[in-house]
Every structure is written in structure tokens, then in C-alpha cells.
N, C-alpha and C positions, 0 to 999 in steps of 0.2 A: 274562682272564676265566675261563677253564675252566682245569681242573676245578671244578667248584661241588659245594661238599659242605652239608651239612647242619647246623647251626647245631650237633647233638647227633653228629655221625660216622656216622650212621648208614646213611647212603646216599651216593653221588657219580656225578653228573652230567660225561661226559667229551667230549671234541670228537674226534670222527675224524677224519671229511675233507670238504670241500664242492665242490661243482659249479656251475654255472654253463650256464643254460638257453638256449637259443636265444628270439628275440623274437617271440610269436606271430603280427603282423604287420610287415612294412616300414612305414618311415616313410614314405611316403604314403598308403599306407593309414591309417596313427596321423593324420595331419592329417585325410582325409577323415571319418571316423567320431568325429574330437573325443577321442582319448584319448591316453594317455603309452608312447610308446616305450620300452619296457625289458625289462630280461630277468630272469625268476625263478633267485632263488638258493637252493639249498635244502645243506642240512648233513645229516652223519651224525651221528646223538649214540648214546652209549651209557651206562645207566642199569645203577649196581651197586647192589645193596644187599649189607650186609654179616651176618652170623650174629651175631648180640648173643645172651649170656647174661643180662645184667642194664640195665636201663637208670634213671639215680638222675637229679636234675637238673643234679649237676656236672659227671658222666661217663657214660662207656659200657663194661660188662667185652663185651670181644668174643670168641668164639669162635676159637682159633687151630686152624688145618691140622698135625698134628703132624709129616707130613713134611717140610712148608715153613718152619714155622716163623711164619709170616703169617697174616693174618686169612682167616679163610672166606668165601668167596661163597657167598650165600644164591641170589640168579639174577642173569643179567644180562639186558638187552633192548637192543637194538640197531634205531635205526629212521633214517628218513631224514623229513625235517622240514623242511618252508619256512618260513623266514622273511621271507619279500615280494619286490616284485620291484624292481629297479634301477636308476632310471635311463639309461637309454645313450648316449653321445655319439652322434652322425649321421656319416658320411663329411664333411660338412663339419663339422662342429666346432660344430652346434648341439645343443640339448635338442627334444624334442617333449614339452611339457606339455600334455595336454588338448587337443590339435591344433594346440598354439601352438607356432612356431619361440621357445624362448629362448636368450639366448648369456649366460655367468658372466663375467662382468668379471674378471680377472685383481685384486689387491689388490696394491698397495706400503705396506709397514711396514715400521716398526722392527724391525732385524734382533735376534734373540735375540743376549744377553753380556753384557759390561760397559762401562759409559759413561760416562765421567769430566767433569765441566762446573764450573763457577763461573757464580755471580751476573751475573758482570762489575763489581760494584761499585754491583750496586742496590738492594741489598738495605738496607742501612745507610747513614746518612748519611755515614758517614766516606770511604766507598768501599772499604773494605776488603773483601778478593778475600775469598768465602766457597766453600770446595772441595764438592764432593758428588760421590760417586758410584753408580753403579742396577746391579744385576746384573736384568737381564731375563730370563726363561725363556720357550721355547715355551708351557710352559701351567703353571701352579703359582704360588706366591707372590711378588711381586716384593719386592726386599733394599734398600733405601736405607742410604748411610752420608750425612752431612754434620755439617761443624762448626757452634760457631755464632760466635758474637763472641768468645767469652774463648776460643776455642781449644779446647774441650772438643771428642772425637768421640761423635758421638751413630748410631744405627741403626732404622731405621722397619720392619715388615713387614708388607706388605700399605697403607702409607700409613696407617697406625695412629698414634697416640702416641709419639713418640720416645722413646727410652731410652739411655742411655751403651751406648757399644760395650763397657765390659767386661762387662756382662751377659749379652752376647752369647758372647764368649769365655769365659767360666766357664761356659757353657752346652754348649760344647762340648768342657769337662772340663780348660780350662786351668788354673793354681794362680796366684799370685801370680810367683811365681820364674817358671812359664813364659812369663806376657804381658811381661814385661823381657827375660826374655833368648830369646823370640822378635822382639822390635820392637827390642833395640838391641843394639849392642854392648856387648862390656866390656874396661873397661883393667886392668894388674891393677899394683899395686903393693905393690913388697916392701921391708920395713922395712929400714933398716942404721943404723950409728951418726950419721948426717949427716942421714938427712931417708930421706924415701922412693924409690926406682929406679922407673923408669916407662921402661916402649919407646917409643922417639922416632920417628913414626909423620908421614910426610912431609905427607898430609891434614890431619891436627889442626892442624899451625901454619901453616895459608893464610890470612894475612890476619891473623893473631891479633896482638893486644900485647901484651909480656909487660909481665906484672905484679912477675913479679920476675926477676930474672939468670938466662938458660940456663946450667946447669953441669952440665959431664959427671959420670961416676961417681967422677973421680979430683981433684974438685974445682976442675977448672980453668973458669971465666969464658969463657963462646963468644960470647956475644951477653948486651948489658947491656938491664935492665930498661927500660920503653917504648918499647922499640924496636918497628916494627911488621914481624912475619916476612912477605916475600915468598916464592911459591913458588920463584921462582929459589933464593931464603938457604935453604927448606928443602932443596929436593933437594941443595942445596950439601954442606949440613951433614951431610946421609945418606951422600953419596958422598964426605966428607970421613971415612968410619969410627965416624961417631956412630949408634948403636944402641939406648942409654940416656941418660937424663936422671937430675938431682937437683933435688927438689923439697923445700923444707924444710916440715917436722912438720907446723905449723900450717893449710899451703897444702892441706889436703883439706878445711877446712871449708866448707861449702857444698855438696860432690859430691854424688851421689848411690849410695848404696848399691846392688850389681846382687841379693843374693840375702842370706838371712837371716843374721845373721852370730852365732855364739854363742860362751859362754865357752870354754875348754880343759876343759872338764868335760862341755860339750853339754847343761849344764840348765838356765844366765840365758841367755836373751835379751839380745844390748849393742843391735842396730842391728837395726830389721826390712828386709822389701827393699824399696826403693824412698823410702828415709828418708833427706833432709836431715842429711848429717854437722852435728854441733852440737861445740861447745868442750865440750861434755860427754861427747860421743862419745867424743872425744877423748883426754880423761881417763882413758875407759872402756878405750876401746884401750890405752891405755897401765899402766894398773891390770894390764890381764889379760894386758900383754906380746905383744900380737896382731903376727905375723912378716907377714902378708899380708891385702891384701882385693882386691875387687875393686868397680869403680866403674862407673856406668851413664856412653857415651859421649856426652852431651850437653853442648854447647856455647850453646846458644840462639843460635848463626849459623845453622851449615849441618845441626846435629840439633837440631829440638825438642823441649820436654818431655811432647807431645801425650797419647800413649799414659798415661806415668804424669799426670798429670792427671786424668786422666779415670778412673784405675784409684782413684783417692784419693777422688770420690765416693764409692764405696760398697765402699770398701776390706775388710770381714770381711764380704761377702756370698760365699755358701757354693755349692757347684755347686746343690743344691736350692733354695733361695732363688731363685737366677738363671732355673730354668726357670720357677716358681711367678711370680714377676712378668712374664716374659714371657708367658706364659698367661691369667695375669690383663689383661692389654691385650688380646690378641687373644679372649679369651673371657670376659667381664669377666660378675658373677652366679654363676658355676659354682666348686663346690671338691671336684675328685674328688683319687683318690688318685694318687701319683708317678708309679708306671707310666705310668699313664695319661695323664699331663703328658708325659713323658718319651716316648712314643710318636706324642703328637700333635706335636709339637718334632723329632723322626728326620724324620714325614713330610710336615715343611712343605718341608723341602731332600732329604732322601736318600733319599726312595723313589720308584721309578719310578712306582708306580699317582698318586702324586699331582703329581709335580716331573717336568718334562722339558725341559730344555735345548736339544734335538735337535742332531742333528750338528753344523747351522752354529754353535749356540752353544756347543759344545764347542771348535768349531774357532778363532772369534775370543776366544775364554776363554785357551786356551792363548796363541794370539798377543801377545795384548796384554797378559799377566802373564808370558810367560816361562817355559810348564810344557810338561811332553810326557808329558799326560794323553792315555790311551786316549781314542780318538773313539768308544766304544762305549761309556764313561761319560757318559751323558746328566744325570745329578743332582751336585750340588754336593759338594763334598768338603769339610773341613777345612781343605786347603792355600789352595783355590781363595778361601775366605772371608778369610784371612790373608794372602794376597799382594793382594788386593785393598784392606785398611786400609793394608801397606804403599805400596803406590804412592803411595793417597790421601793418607798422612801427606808422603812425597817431592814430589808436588804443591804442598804445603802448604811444605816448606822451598825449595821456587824450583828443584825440578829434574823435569824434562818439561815436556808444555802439555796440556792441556784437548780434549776430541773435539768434533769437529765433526757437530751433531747430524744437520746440513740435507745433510751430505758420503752422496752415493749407496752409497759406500762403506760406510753405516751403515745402507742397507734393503735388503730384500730384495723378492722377487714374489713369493706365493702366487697360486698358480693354481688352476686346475677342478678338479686330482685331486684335491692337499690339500682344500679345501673339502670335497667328498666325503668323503675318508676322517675328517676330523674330525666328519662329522655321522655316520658311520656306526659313530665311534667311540662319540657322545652315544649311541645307539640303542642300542647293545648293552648298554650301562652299564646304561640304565632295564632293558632286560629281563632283565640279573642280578640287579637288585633283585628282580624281578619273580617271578624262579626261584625265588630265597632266601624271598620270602615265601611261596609255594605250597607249598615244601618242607617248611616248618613243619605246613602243615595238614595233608598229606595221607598216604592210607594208599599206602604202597609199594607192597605186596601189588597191586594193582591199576592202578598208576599207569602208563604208559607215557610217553616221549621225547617226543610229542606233546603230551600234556598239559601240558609245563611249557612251552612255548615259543608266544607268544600273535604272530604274524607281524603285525598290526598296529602293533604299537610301532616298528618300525622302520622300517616304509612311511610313519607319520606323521609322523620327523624328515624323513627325507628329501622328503615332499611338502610340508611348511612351508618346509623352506629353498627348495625349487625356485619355491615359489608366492609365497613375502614377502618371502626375502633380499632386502635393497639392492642386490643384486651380481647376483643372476638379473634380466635385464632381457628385455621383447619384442624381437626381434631387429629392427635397422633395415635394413625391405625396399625402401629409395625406391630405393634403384638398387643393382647389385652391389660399385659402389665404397663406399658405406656400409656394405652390409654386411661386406667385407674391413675395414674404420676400424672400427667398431664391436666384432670380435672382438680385435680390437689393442690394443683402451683399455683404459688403467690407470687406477685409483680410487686414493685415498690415503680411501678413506671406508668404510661396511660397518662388521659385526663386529672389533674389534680394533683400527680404525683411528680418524680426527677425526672427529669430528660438525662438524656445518655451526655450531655455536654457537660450540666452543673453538677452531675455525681462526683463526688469528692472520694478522697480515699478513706475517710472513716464508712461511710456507707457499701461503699465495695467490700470491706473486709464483714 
């Protein structure tokens, strides 16, 4: 929150240090008299304004220090400032609201990260598994990916409108060439008189039929066509000195292209990336004498063609394109300029004032992707969004299984502090607003620390959440053993959590 400057530069609002007051009565006394146990918090703030020579509506010319080299200080004021009082837990572990003992229900939810699920097969009559997966944050926008029936990857945010996931990656400044050969391999084959050399790669022939006779580079017959390769026959064949294969001319038609392929001149275009080799391709390669290319490693076994699929939707959409329609779904009416797209798009994932992960979701982020992201990165990265389609697409060709949503292992407690510090998070936000807009009006000259900080704002989140949360309840006094039960009890209800409508019957049991 602080420093808070002035919409024009011209003054700034700074945080010093704060304190933390004693409770002007004990809590019995707080019961007897009907009022709330707490303790006043008050801050130091300190108010600069700056030496201005000119001030226009776009900018500010300021005065510089010529032995500093820095802006001048016109004055500074320096004061001490309450902003309301606190709350306090009791030696037992209650609130005294208003004279009343209350106790905050602890909450179980969904732990922040990511969480990979299928249908199970109900989604469609056919039964076919449909993949999805949610990156969850502490607090900011939630990320949906899922396919649908043809296999397309599609990406939701916020539970918006779905859109292909390459809109997504173009959005985060990938190119054509980098969403292939970030999602797949490539094989590469090099021309000779006989047909094409290709490295003979123990995985690729698991299971495979050949279509036509394995033959090494020296033209010898290893294995005759339809035969079907076991992996025992590949490792065979590997550890029998086989390293390369031959593959005749015509046997690339169908592959797929991994990156743009051009003439020997570098000005026609023969193949784009991600393009269906054709008997014309063919041709073309051979017109222009092409020595090598390289092919995307799809098999439609054990790699699918998901990613390009889906990239062949909207194949010539442009990194600006790609943010302008995600924009347009989440802000649908509005047509500002790039920037401005471009900065509300940063801070739906990568900035901290609006995206937070918190540590546990940094920490099951890494785990279940495989990274050793700092746990002091709370916001979503590039890689993070990327290993995440991958899995889901590896889900999708039959390797892993699906999270268990109901599995404890996937919630978490919030308890009495967090609640608190989340409402007292709310509280300060409003009263930044609140700064920023006083700031605008007023004269400096006169102004004091006092003035901009109005200590009811922040008294009134916190006495709403303590007087209506679901979760703040009167404390059960029928006997001592209720109330030890009572501070114990977990909710899966409240803020964040099920409502009594969408509770479903696996939850209830």
C-alpha cells in the first residue's frame, strides 16, 4: 500500500512504523459493560511534498537539489495516526464482541494449485474421458484448461467464455514455431540417395506396425513390413548397433512439419510449421533439393495432435489479436488502447497487488509439475502455465491419473489469524482508495497525516466480519465441554467455501 503518491507527483504519503496499544479494559470488564475487547492500533505516517516549478496536466517539472542531484523537499510532517482498534483474542481463545463471548470457526477448503480431473465419462454419451484441469490462487483469477469432444484444448478465466488455449500462448508472446516445439518433439531427417536416415529411437517402435521393411542405412532388411514391433524387438534392435533407419522418399507424406521450412534463397515459403507433408510438398522438396527437415513427433498412439489442433483454429492470429480477444470476453463493451489490454492481461497472473498464490500454492505448484520455483514467487509464471497444458495433454494420451478432489490432502485450515488478516487486508485497500481520492482535492500547504486517514474504515470491516461472518458464531456456553467442541469445529461453509445449496451428496457423506 504505501508509499501513496499523488495521482500528479506531487506529494507522497510514507509508512514509518506502527504500535500496538494496550486494551483499555479486561475482558470482564468488556462483558460487564457490553462492549468489544480490543486493542487500539495506531501508525506513524510521514507526508512529503515536493518543490514543483511547473505543473501542466500530463506532468510535473520539479525542482532539483543541485548537490543531490534529486528532487527538493518543500516540507515534511511527520505524525502518529490511529486507525481503530483491534479486535483481541481472550486467553481462551474467544472474541468479546459487544459483551458477547464469540468463537471463529476455523474453515476447510480447497487448498490453493493445481488440479487435474475428468468427467468420468458423463459428460457425453459416448463416455469418453473428457481431461480438465484449474489452477487455483489464494486470491486473484482462477485458470481453467479442458478439452472438449474433437480433442480441441480450450482455457476459461475467471469461468468466462472459453477460448483455445493458443490464444492463451500467443498471449504470452509465443510464435507458431515456439508452441510445436515447446509441446513436442522433433525427429529430424536427413536426405541421401536411398530415401531419408532417421535415428531409431527405442520408444517410437512400442507397439508399432510397420508399414513398410525396417532397413538400416546400409540397406539391409532387419524387420519385414506388418510386423508388429515389441519392445523386447526394439531394445533388441538398439543394442544390436542399430542407431539409424531408412525410410523411402515418399514415406514423409502425411508427417507433420516442426518449424517453417524455406527455399535455399530464404524468400518462398515450401511448408509452413505445423503443415500436413502433401505429394506436393514433396515435389517441392525435391525441386529445391532440400538436404534436411525436421518433423513434429506425433504418432496418434502415445503423442497426440492436441496442441497443433488447436493451434490451426486460428492459426494467423497475432500476439495483439490474442490479448484484444481475451479482453474482449473478460471485458466485453470496452475498446481501450494496447497498453492498456496488455497491463490488465500482466495483472490477472503476474502481479502481486492482484494474483497470489501463497506459499502452500507455490509449494503444491512445484510438486505436482516438477519445478523448483522459488517459494517466494507467489504469482504465476510462463513455465507454470506451460507445464500445466503439458501434463494435461499427457493425461489425455493415457499417462498419469486424475486428483482426487475429496482427498484431504487437497485442503487446507484457515484459521482465526488469516480471516483477520484478510479482512484487514480489505480495510486498508478501501482507505487507499480513500487517500488517493483526498489527495486529489487538497491543499498540501495545510494538509497534515491526520487528515488523510479517516480510522473508521477499517473498524467497520472488521466489526462486520466479527458481527455477520458465518464463521463468527456465539460461543457454546452449556457446559465447558461444549465449549472446548465448539472452538475445535471445522466449517467447509463461510466465505470461500460451499453454500448449503451447491453441497452435493459426496460432500455431505
Amino acid at each position: 500500500m504505501f508509499p501513496i503518491e499523488d495521482l500528479l507527483g506531487r506529494a507522497v504519503l510514507e509508512f514509518v512504523s506502527y504500535s500496538i496499544g494496550e486494551p483499555q479494559y479486561d475482558e470482564y470488564e468488556c462483558i460487564k459493560r457490553g462492549i468489544t475487547f480490543s486493542v487500539p492500533i495506531r501508525i506513524v505516517l510521514r507526508f512529503i511534498v515536493w518543490k514543483v516549478q511547473e505543473v501542466s496536466f500530463k506532468e510535473v517539472k520539479y525542482v532539483v537539489d543541485e548537490e543531490t542531484s534529486e528532487k527538493s523537499i518543500k516540507y515534511i510532517k511527520e505524525q502518529e495516526v490511529s486507525i481503530g482498534d483491534l479486535p483481541t483474542m481472550t486467553p481462551h481463545g474467544t472474541f468479546i464482541i459487544n459483551g458477547i463471548e464469540r468463537v471463529i470457526v476455523s474453515q476447510m477448503h480447497r487448498s490453493p494449485g493445481v488440479f487435474f480431473d475428468s468427467d468420468k465419462g458423463k459428460t457425453y454419451s459416448s463416455g469418453k474421458l473428457i481431461y480438465s484441469a484449474r489452477i487455483i490462487p489464494y486470491r486473484g483469477s482462477w485458470l481453467d484448461f479442458e478439452f472438449d469432444i474433437k480433442d480441441i484444448l480450450y482455457f476459461r478465466i475467471d469461468r468466462k467464455r472459453k477460448l483455445p488455449v493458443s490464444l492463451l500462448l500467443r498471449a504470452l508472446g509465443l510464435s507458431n514455431n515456439d508452441i510445436l516445439n515447446t509441446f513436442y518433439d522433433k525427429i529430424r531427417y536427413v536426405k541421401c540417395e536411398k530415401g531419408w536416415i532417421v535415428p531409431f529411437v527405442v520408444d517410437r517402435f512400442r507397439g508399432v506396425r510397420l508399414s513398410h521393411d525396417l532397413v538400416d542405412v546400409n540397406g539391409n532388411v532387419l524387420v519385414k513390413a506388418n510386423t508388429r514391433i515389441t519392445l523386447r524387438m526394439a531394445k533388441k534392435l538398439a543394442n544390436d548397433g542399430l542407431t539409424e533407419y531408412l525410410v523411402p522418399f515418399a514415406e514423409i507424406q502425411g508427417l507433420f512439419i516442426a518449424n517453417d521450412l524455406f527455399d535455399p534463397s530464404g524468400n518462398a515459403l515450401i511448408i509452413s510449421a505445423g503443415e500436413n507433408i502433401t505429394s506436393e510438398h514433396i515435389n517441392k522438396l525435391e525441386l529445391f533439393d532440400i538436404k534436411e527437415i525436421f518433423v513434429l513427433n506425433i504418432d496418434f498412439l502415445t503423442v497426440g495432435p492436441y496442441i497443433l489442433n488447436t493451434l490451426f483454429l486460428d492459426k494467423n492470429v497475432t500476439y495483439e489479436d490474442a490479448l484484444f480477444e481475451i479482453y474482449k470476453v473478460l471485458r466485453s463493451g470496452e475498446s481501450p488502447s494496447l497498453d492498456t489490454i496488455k497491463a490488465f492481461f500482466d495483472g490477472l497472473f503476474f502481479e502481486k497487488e492482484r494474483y497470489d498464490l501463497s506459499t502452500v500454492g507455490r509449494i503444491k505448484l512445484n510438486d505436482h509439475l516438477g519445478l523448483n520455483v522459488s517459494e517466494d514467487i507467489t504469482v504465476l509464471t510462463k513455465d507454470d502455465i506451460i507445464h500445466v497444458i503439458k501434463k494435461l495433454v499427457l493425461l489425455r494420451d493415457g499417462e498419469g491419473s486424475v486428483d482426487d478432489i475429496d482427498h484431504l490432502g487437497n485442503r487446507r485450515v484457515r484459521s482465526v489469524g488469516e480471516f483477520i488478516e484478510n479482512q484487514f487486508r480489505i480495510g486498508i485497500l478501501r482507505l487507499e482508495r480513500m487517500i488517493m481520492d483526498y489527495m486529489s482535492s487538497v491543499n498540501f500547504d495545510n494538509a497534515m497525516p491526520c487528515d488523510f486517514v479517516n480510522p473508521k474504515i477499517l473498524a467497520t470491516v472488521l466489526k462486520d466480519f466479527f458481527s455477520s461472518s458465518q464463521l463468527s458464531q456465539f460461543m457454546d456456553q452449556t457446559n465447558p465441554l461444549s465449549e472446548v467442541t465448539h472452538k475445535r469445529r471445522l466449517s467447509a461453509l463461510g466465505p470461500g467455501g460451499l453454500t448449503r445449496e451447491r453441497a452435493g451428496f459426496e460432500v455431505r457423506d
